[in-house]
N, C-alpha and C positions, 0 to 999 in steps of 0.2 A: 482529353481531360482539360478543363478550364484550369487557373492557377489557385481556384480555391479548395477542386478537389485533391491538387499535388501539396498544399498547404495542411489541409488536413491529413494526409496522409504523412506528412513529416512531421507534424505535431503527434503524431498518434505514434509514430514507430518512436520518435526518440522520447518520448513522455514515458511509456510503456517500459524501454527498456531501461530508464533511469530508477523506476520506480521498484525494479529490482532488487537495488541495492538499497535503497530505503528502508523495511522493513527487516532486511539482515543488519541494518547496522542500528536501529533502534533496539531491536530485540537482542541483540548479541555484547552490546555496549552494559546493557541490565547486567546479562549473566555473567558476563567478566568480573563487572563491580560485585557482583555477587558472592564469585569464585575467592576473589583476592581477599575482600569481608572476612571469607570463612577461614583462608589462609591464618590471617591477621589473630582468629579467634582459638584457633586447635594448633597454628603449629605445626599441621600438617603438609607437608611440602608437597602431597597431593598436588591439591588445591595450587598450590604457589605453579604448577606445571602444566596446570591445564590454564592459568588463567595468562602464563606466557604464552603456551602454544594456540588458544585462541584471541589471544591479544595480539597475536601475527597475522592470522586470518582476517581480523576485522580492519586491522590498519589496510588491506590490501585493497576490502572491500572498500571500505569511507572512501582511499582516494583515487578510486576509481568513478565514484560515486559524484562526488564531489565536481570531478571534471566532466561526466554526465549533465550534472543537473546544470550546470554553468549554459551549457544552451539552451536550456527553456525560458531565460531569459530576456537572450537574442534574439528568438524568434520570435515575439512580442512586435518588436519594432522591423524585426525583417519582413513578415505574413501576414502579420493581423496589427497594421498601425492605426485600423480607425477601430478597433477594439478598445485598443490600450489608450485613441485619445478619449475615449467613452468611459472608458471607467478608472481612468488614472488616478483620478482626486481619491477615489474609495480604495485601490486596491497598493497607490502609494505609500499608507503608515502601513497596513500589516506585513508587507515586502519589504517594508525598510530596516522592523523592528526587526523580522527575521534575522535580516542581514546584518545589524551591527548588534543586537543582542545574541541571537541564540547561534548564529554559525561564526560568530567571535567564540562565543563561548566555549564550544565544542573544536576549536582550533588550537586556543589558548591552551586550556586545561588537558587536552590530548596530549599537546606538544610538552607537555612537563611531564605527562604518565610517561612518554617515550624515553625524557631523557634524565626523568627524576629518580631512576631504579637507586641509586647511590646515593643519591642529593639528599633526599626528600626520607620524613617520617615515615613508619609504615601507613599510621592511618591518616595523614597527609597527603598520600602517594596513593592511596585508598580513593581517598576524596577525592584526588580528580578524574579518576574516572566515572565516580559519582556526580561531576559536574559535566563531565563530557554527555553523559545521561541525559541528565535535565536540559541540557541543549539541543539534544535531541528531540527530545518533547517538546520545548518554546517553539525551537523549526517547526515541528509535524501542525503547533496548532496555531501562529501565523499563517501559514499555509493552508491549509485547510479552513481557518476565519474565510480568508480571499477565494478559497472554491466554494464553500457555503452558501458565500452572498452570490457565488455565478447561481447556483440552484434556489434562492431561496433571498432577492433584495428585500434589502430591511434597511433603515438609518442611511435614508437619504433622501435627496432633491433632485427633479430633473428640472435642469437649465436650459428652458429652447433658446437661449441667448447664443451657448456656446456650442448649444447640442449635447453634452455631459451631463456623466451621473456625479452629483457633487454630494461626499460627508456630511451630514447633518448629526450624527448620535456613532460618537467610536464603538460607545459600549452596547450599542445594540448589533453593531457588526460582528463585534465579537464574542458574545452571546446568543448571537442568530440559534436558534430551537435547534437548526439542522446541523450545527457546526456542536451543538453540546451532545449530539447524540452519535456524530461522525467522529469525533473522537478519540472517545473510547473505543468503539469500534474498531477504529483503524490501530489505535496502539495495539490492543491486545491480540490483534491481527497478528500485529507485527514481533508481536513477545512470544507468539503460535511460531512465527516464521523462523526467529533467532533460534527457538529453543530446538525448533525443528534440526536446521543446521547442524547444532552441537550434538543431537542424538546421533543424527547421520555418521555423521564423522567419528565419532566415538564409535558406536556399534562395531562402524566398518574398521576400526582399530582392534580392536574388541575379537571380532570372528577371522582377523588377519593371525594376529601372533598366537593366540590363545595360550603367551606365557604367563605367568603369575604376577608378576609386575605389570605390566599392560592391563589385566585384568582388575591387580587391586586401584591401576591409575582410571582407567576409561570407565569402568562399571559405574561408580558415583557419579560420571558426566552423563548416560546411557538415564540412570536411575532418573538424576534430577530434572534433565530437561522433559524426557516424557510429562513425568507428570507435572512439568510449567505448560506443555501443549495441551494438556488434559484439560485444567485449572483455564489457562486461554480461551481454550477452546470451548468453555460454559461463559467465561465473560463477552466471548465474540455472539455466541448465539442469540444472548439472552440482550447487548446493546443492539442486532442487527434486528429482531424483531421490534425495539423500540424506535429504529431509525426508519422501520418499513411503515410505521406508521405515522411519522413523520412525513414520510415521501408519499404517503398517499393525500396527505393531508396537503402539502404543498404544492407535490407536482403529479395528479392523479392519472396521467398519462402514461407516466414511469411505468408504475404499476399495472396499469390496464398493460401496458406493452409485454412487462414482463411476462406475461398469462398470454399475452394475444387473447385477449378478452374484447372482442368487438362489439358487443352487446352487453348492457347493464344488466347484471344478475343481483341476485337475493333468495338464498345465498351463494356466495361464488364458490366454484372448486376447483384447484391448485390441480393441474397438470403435471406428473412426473414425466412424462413422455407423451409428445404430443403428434400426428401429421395433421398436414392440411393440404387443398385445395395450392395449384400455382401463383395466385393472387394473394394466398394466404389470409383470405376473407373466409373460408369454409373448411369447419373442421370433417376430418374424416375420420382420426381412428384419434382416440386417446386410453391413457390411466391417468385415474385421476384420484384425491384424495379428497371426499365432500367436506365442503365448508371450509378449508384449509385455507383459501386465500381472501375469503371474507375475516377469518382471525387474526391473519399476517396484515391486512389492511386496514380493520376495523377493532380487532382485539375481542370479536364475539363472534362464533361462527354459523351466524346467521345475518350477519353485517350484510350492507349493500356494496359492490362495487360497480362503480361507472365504465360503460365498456369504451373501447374506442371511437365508435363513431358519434356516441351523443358527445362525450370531448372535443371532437374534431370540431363540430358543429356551434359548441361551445369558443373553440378558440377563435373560430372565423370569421364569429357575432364579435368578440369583444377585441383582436387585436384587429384580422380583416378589415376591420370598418372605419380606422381612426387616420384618415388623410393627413390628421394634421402631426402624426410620430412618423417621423425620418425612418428610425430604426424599426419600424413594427413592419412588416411582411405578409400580405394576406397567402396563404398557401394552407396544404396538408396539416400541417402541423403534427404529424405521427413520426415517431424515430422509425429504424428498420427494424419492422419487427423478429425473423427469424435471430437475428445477430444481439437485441434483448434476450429474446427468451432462451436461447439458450446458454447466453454469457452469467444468465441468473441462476441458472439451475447448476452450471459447471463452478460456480462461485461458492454457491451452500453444497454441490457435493463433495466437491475435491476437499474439503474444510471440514465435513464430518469424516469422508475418510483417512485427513492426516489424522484426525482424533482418535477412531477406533484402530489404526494403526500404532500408535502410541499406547494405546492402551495393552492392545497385541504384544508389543515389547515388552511394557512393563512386568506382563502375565510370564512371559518367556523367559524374564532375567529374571526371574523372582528366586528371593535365598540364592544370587550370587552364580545363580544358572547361565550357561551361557548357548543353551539345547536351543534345537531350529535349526542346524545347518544353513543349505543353500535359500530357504525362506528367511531365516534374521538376514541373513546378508542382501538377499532382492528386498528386503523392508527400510534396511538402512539406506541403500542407495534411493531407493525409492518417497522415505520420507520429509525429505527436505522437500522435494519439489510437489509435494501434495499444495501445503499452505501458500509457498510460494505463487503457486500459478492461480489458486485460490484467492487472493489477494490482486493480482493483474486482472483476470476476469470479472472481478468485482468493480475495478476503477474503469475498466471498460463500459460494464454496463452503467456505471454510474455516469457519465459520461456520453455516451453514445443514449441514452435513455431520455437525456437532457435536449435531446436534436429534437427540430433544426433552431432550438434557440442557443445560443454562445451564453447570453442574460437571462434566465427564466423571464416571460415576459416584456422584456427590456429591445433585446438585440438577438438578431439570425443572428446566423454563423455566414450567412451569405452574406452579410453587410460588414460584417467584422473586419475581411479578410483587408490588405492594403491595394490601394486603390491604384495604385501604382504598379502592382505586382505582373510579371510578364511570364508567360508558360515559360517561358526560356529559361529563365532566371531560378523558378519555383522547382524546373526539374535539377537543374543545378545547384540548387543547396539540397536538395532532397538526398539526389546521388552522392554528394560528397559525405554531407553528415551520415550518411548508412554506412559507404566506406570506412568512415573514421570509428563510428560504433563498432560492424564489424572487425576493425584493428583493436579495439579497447576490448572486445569482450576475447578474442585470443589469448590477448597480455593477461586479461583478469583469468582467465580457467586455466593458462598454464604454469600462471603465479599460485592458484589457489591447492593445483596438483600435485605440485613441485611441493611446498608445506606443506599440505597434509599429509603426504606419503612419508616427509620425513620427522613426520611425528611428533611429541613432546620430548625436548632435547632433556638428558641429565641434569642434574645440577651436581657442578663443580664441589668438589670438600669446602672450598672455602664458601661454597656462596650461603648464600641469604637467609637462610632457617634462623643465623646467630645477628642475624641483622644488618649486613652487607648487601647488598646487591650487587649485579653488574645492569648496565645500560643494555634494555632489549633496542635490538638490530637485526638486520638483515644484513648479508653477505651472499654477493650476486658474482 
């Protein structure tokens, strides 16, 4: 392996597992705020006990998370330095703002949820978890601005002076079509994911004690998050076909790839299951659904889509040919196709089945029921990690769909990588950082095990209902 294949494999493994924690701690940060609201509003100390015992869980998560995400932007300068001198000037404000706006934010106002239980107002002490929230969100859509514009340059100049892409319009960066439509998408992914989590956990409380306390506490957790997956889970579908047609619009490769659609059809049809040939040029056996991928591409199921090889052909003419771009690469220009298509299809299914899963429980727990035996309980364990992986598969192919450019039309991924970089070196950060992940995700499942087993604590005579608190803590 060169150092650009060991480069991208460590971008991929620690990207992938940072992005884990990502959507538990957006979505879970919601429900909290949510929980403690309703506290604040009824008085019921319910609420007040779930919005501790999941306010333990998510602290575990974020800063686990936290110390994840910290190398993705190491490895910038460690792997890909003629990337990051490429596209610095553009991808320097929306990284910057991240970083002193919205992961101040969500540091800040966490740090006074943790130790303002006493200090602070109830709907003061409220509020900053509702600011921790919205910090959450400023992150997810800096961040996603600066992947947008990898899929989709907009608001800017290139300088053969320096060889960089230089800012010309902020606000078209971050307004880029693809970044308005990615989103949403991705939050409510990630409000699928959180609520997922809480159902989990709760259920599996739920069919553990089957005492009457447990029950009147976990059932409302059980009730409300399903139906946030549910509700989610109509916003994800309904932004993901808006975004697919964005993506056919911008990068109609994606899409050809997602299908292995090698040839231009009119109308196309969507592949539930597909074999082919070992080139994977020729199909042999499929199911398929007509028109389905002509509507997902074109919004009318009779639409045209372009297959891969007039694409190819298409990319060859226009970047191929231009001697005078540093960063342009005449080549293939097709991602792998088996590892699109089927990270597309495991992305929308595992996403409709955390849905009809959730919907399953909700049927099951209905009127206070807690019937299903050894099925609630394989649902519950089972339902957190539907959306979860759903969400990973989706940044995969979104991602991997985008190859072999780093820039949509701008910059390979071959060119990106740093020019300096030594197989040596590349397996040795690669092996280390697995190591260290490997070590972080122990700490994070045997931290997450350890609390959840031990439940949502009492609350003390004197505590908090009369408007006291104590300081939530851990004790190790």
């Amino acid at each position: 392996m060169d150092p650009t294949d060991i480069a991208r494999w460590q971008f991929a493994i620690t990207t992938v597992y940072h992005f884990l924690f990502v959507p538990i701690t957006i979505g879970l940060s919601a429900i909290i705020a949510g929980y403690e609201i309703t506290w604040l509003r009824t008085r019921d100390e319910r609420w007040l006990r779930l919005t501790k015992f999941f306010g333990k869980l998510f602290l575990i998560n974020f800063a686990i998370g936290v110390v994840t995400g910290i190398v993705q932007e190491f490895q910038f300068g460690m792997n890909w330095s003629d990337y990051s001198r490429f596209v610095g000037d553009v991808f320097g404000a929306p990284l910057a703002i991240e970083g002193l706006l919205a992961f101040f934010l969500e540091s800040t106002f966490l740090g006074l949820w943790i130790f303002g239980w006493d200090r602070l107002s109830g709907r003061l002490h409220a509020a900053c978890m509702v600011l921790v929230h919205l910090g959450t969100l400023f992150s997810a859509y800096f961040i996603l601005a600066a992947n947008s514009w990898m899929q989709n340059p907009v608001g800017f100049a290139y300088n053969p002076d320096t060889g960089r892409a230089e800012m010309n319009d902020f606000a078209a960066v971050m307004l880029n079509k693809v970044q308005l439509a990615t989103f949403p998408h991705v939050i409510l992914s990630a409000y699928m994911t959180g609520a997922a989590f809480v159902v989990g956990i709760a259920l599996w409380h739920l069919r553990r004690s089957r005492a009457e306390r447990d029950e009147a506490l976990f059932g409302p957790a059980v009730r409300s998050g399903a139906w946030i997956v549910l509700v989610a889970a109509l916003g994800v579908v309904i932004t993901g076909d808006v975004q697919g047609k964005i993506m056919t619009e911008v990068q109609p490769m994606k899409m050809a790839a997602a299908e292995g659609l090698y040839e231009t059809e009119k109308p196309a049809d969507f592949s539930l299951f597909q074999l082919g040939t070992l080139d994977g040029e020729q199909e042999t056996f499929s199911f398929k659904v007509p028109g389905m991928l002509s509507y997902l591409a074109t919004g009318t199921p009779g639409g045209e889509v372009q297959g891969i090889n007039d694409l190819r052909e298409q990319y060859r003419e226009t970047y191929g040919a231009d001697p005078g771009a540093a960063y342009y690469s005449p080549g293939d220009y097709t991602p792998v196709i088996p590892l699109t298509y089927w990270t597309f299809r495991l992305m929308m299914g595992l996403g409709m089945a955390g849905a009809a899963v959730a919907a399953w429980i909700l049927w099951a727990t209905r009127r206070g029921s807690t019937s299903g035996g050894r099925s609630v309980l394989a649902a519950a364990i089972a339902l957190p990690f539907l959306p979860l992986l759903a969400n990973s598969f989706g940044w995969i192919f979104t991602e991997m769909g985008r190859q072999p450019w780093a820039v949509f039309g701008l910059m390979t991924t071959e060119h990106s990588v740093s020019p300096g970089l030594t197989t040596t070196e590349a397996w040795i950060s690669l092996l280390t950082l697995s190591a260290v992940y490997g070590v972080l995700a122990v700490v994070e499942v045997r931290l997450l095990l350890t609390w959840i087993r031990r439940g949502a604590d009492e609350l003390p005579a004197d505590d908090p209902t009369s408007g006291d608190d104590r300081p939530l803590a851990f004790a190790y």
